[in-house]
C-alpha positions as CSV (number, residue, x, y, z in Angstrom):
1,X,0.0,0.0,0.0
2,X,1.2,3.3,-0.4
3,X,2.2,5.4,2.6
4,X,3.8,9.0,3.7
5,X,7.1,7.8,5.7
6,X,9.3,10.5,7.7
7,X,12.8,10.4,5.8
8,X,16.1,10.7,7.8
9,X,16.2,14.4,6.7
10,X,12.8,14.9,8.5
11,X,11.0,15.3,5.2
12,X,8.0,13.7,4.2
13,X,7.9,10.7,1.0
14,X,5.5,8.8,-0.1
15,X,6.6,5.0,-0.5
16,X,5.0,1.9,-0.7
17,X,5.3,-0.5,2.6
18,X,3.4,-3.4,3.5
19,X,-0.2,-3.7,4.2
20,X,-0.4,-4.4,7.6
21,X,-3.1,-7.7,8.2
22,X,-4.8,-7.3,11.6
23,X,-3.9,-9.2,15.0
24,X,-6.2,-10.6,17.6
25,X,-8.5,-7.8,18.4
26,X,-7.5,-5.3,16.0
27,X,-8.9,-4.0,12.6
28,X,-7.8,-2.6,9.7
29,X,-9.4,1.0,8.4
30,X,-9.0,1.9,4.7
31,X,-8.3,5.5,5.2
32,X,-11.2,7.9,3.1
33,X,-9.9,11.3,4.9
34,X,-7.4,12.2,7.3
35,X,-6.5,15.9,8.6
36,X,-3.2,17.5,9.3
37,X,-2.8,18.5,12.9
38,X,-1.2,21.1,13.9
39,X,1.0,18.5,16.4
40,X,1.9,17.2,13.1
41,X,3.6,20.0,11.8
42,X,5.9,20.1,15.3
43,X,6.6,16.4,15.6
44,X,7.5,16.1,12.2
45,X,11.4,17.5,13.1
46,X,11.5,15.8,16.2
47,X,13.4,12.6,17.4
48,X,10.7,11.3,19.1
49,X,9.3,10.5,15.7
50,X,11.6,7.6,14.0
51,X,12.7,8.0,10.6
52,X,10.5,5.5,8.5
53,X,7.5,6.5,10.8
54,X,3.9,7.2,9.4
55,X,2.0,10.4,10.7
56,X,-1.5,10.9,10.7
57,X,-4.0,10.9,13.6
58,X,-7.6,13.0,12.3
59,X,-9.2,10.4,10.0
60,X,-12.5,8.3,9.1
61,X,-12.7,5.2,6.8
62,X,-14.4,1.7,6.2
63,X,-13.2,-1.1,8.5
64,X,-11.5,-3.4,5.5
65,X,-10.6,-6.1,7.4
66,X,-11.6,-8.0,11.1
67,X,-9.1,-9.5,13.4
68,X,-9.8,-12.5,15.4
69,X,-11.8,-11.7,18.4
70,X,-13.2,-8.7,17.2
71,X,-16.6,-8.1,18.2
72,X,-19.2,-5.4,16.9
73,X,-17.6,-3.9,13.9
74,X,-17.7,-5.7,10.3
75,X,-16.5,-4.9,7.1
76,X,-18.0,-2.1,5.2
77,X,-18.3,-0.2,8.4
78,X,-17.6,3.9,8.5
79,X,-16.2,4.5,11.2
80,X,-13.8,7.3,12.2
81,X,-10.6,6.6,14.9
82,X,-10.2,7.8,18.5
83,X,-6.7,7.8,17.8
84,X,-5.1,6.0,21.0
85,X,-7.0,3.8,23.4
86,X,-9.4,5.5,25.5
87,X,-8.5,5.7,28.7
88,X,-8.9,7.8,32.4
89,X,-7.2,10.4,32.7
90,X,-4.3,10.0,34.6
91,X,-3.3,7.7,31.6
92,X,-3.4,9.9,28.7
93,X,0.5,11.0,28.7
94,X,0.9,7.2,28.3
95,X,-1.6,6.8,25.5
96,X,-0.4,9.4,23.4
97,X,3.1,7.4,23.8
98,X,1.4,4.5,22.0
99,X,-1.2,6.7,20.0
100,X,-1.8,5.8,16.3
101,X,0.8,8.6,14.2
102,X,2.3,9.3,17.6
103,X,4.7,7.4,17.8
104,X,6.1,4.3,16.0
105,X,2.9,3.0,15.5
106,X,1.7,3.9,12.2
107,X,-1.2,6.3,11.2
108,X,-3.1,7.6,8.8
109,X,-1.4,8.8,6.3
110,X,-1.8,6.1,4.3
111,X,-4.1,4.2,2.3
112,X,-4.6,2.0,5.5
113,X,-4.0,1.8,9.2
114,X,-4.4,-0.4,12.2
115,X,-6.7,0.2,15.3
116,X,-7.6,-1.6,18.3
117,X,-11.3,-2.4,17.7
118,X,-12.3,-0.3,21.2
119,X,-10.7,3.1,19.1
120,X,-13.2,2.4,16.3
121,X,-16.8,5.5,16.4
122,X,-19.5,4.6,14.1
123,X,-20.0,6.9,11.5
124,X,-24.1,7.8,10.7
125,X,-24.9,8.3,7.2
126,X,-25.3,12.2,7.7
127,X,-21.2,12.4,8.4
128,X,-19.1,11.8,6.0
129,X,-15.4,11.0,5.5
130,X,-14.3,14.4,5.7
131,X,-16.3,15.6,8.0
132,X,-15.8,12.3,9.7
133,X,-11.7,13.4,10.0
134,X,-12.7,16.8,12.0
135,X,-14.2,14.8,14.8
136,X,-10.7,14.5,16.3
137,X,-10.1,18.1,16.4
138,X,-13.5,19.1,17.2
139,X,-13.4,17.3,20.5
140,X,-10.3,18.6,21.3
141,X,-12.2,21.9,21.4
142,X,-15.2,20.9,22.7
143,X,-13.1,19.1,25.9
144,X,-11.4,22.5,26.1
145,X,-15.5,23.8,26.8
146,X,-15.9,21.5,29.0
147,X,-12.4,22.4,31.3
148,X,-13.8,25.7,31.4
149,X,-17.5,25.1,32.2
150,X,-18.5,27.5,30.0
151,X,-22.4,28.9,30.0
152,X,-24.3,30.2,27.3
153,X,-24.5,33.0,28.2
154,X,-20.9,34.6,28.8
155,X,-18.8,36.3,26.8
156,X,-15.5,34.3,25.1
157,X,-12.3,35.5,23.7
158,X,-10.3,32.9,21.6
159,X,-7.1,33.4,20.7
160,X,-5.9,32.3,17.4
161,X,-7.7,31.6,14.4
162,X,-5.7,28.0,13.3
163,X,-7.9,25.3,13.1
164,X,-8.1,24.4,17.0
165,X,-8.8,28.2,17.5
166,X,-11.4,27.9,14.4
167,X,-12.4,24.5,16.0
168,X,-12.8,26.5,19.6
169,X,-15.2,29.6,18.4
170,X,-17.3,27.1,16.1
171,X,-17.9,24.8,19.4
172,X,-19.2,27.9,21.8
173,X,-21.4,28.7,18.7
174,X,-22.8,25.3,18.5
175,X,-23.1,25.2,22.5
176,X,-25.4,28.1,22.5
177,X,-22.6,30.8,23.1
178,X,-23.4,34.2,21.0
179,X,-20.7,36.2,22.2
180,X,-17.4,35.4,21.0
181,X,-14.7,37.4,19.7
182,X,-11.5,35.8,17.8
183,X,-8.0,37.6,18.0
184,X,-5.8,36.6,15.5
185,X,-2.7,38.9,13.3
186,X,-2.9,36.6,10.2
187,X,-5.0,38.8,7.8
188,X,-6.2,35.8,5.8
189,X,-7.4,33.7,8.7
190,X,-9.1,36.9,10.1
191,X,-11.3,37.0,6.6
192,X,-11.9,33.3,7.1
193,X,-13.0,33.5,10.7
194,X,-15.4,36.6,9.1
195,X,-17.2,34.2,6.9
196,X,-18.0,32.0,9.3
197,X,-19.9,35.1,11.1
198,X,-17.7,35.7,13.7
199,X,-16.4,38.8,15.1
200,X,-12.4,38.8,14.7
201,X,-10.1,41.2,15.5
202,X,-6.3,41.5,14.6
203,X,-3.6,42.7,17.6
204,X,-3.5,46.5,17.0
205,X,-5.0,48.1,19.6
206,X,-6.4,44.4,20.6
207,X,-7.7,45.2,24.3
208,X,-10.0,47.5,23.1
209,X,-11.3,46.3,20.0
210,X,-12.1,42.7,21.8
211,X,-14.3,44.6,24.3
212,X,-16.0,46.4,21.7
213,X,-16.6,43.2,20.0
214,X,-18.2,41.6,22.8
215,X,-20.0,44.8,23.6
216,X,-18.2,46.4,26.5
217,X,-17.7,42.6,28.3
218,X,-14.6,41.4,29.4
219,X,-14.7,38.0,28.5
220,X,-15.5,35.1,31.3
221,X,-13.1,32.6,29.6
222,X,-10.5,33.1,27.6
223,X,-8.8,30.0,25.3
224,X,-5.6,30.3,24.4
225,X,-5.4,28.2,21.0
226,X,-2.1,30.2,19.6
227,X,1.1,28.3,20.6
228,X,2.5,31.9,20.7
229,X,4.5,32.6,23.9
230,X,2.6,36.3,24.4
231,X,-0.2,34.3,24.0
232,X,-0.9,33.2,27.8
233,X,-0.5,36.7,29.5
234,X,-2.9,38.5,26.5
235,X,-4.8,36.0,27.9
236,X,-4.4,37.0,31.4
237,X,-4.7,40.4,30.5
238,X,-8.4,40.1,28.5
239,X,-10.0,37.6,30.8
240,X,-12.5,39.3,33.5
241,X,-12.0,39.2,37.3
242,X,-12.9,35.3,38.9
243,X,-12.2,34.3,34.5
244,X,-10.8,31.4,33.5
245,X,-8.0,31.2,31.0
246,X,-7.6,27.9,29.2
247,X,-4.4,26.8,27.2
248,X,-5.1,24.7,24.7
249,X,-2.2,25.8,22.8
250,X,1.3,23.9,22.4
251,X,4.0,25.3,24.3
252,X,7.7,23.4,25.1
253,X,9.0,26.2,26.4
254,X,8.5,28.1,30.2
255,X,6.5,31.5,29.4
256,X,6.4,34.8,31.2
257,X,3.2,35.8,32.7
258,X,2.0,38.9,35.0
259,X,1.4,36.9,38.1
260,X,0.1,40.0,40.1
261,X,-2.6,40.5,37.2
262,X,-3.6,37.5,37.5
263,X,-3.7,37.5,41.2
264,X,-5.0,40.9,41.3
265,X,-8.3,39.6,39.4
266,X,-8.5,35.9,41.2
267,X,-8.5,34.7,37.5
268,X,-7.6,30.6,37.1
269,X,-5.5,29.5,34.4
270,X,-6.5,25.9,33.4
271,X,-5.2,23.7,30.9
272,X,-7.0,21.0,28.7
273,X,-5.1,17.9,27.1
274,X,-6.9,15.7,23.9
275,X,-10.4,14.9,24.8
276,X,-12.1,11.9,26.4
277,X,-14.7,9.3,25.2
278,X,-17.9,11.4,25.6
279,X,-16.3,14.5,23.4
280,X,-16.3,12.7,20.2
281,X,-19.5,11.0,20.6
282,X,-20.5,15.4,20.9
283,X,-18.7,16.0,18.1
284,X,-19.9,13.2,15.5
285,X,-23.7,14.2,17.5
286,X,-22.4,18.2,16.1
287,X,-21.5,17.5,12.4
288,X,-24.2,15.2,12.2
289,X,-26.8,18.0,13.1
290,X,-25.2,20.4,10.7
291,X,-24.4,22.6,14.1
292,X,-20.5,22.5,12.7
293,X,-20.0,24.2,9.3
294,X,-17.8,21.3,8.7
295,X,-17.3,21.6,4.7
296,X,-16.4,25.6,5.3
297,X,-13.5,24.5,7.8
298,X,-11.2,22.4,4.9
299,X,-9.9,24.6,3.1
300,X,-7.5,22.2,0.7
301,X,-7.9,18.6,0.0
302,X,-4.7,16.6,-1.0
303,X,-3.5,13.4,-2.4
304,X,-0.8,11.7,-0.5
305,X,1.9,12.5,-2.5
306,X,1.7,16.5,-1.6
307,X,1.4,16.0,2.3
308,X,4.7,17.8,2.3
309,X,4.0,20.4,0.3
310,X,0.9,21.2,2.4
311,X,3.2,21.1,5.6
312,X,5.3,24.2,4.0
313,X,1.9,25.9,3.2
314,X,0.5,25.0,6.8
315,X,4.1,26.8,8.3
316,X,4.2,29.8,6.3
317,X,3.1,33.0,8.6
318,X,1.1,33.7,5.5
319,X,-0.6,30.8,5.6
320,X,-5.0,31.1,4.7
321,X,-5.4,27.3,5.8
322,X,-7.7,26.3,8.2
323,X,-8.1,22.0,8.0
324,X,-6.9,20.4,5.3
325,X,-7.1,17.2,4.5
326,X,-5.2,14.3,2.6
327,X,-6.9,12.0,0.5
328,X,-5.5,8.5,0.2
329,X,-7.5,7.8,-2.7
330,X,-7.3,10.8,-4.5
């Protein structure tokens, strides 16, 4: 089958390797659609990823083929992938360790993948493939929601308009949340995140255009969806008094933050890590309702061959991109 393999320069090839038959338990998923995360694009130069490895954890398919043992999933089955067995969550660091595209373990960027039949979500026939591979990062950012025990009727502030950003306002919306405001300095992802119909503001003069977006409200939960390192104390800076800032955005390295701010306004900064069980059967209930303007979200959709290509598009500052997606068959 064919496949996109890390190379030993950290680039990414597309080769053919074996097609893996399932074990005892297990099934094999012929991939339809599978996104690009943004956790792709920083684990592709890292050495925790193997040369020879296969990315790729955002997908749906069929279920092509039953291991022994395997009981309530058949072939012909759409299903899409919870990505690493679902666990509590104390045992999520080790999970990801293990995670399908991960790790060694290969994932979805291929024409096929393994899964342990418990990582396998029924599809209904009003989801389909693609929409089927934004289930992932949708409960991602519905999990984030939930961390933050956000009502309907409070004001938001995200911050950053990539997809887990884009992900992040379109959740509130579909959870009944009308005021949201997204801060963003990429010019082309502000005009995306205007089509969609919300309010986005770029980073001049950002304080006071986010309060005039939310009319006059400092926002009751802030979610920090950048990766930027001035992302966390804007954050701490917008929230209102007894907020909660949530970091949902990837960080290796220690930030600076106003601690007295955030002291000053009894503010709680909370994090929120991958999802669990409950938030992708909320985000296959979303797309399947229409309450996610799933199609509007991929903005590209790629055969194999160009997944490299579409990592330089997805890292250039410049970049319009919100989800796309790579298309084993196409």
């Amino acid at each position: 089958m064919r496949a996109v393999v890390i190379t030993d320069e950290r680039r990414l090839v597309e080769r053919e390797v074996e097609t893996p038959a399932p074990g005892r338990g297990q099934v094999r998923v012929r991939v339809e659609a599978c996104g690009i995360c943004g956790s792709d694009l920083h684990m592709l130069p890292s050495p925790a990823m193997p040369a020879g490895a296969i990315m790729g954890h955002e997908f749906a398919g069929v279920v092509e083929a039953v291991g022994e043992g395997v009981e309530g999933h058949r072939e012909g089955q759409r299903v899409c992938v919870y990505p690493f067995a679902p666990v509590d969550h104390h045992d999520l660091e080790v999970a990801m360790q293990t995670g399908l595209g991960m790790s060694a373990h290969p994932g979805a960027y291929a024409e096929s993948v393994l899964a342990d039949q418990e990582m396998l979500w029924p599809l209904p026939d009003s989801v389909g493939f693609e929409e089927g591979a934004l289930v992932e990062p949708l409960a991602v950012a519905l999990h984030g929601l939930n961390v933050a025990g956000v009502r309907a009727d409070e004001p938001c502030a995200v911050i950053g308009a990539g997809p887990i950003g884009v992900m992040t306002a379109v959740a509130l919306r579909a959870r009944g949340v009308e005021r949201v405001v997204v801060l963003e300095k990429n010019e082309r992802r502000l005009e995306r995140v205007r089509r969609l119909g919300f309010e986005a503001v770029g980073l001049g003069a950002v304080h006071e255009r986010a309060l005039e977006a939310l009319g006059g409200a400092a926002p009751a939960a802030v979610f920090e969806c950048a990766g930027n390192p001035a992302a966390p104390n804007l954050a701490i800076e917008l929230v209102a008094p007894s907020g909660r800032v949530v970091l949902l955005g990837v960080l290796e390295e220690p930030v600076a933050i106003s601690q007295l701010l955030l002291m000053l306004k009894e503010a709680r900064i909370l994090s929120s890590f991958a999802y669990r069980p409950g938030d992708f059967d909320e985000a296959i209930e979303l797309i399947g309702a229409g309450s996610v303007p799933a199609a509007d979200l991929i903005t590209a959709r790629m055969p194999l061959a160009s997944a490299q290509e579409c990592f330089d598009a997805l890292l250039s500052p410049e970049t319009g991109h919100l989800k796309v997606i790579l298309k084993p068959s196409g």
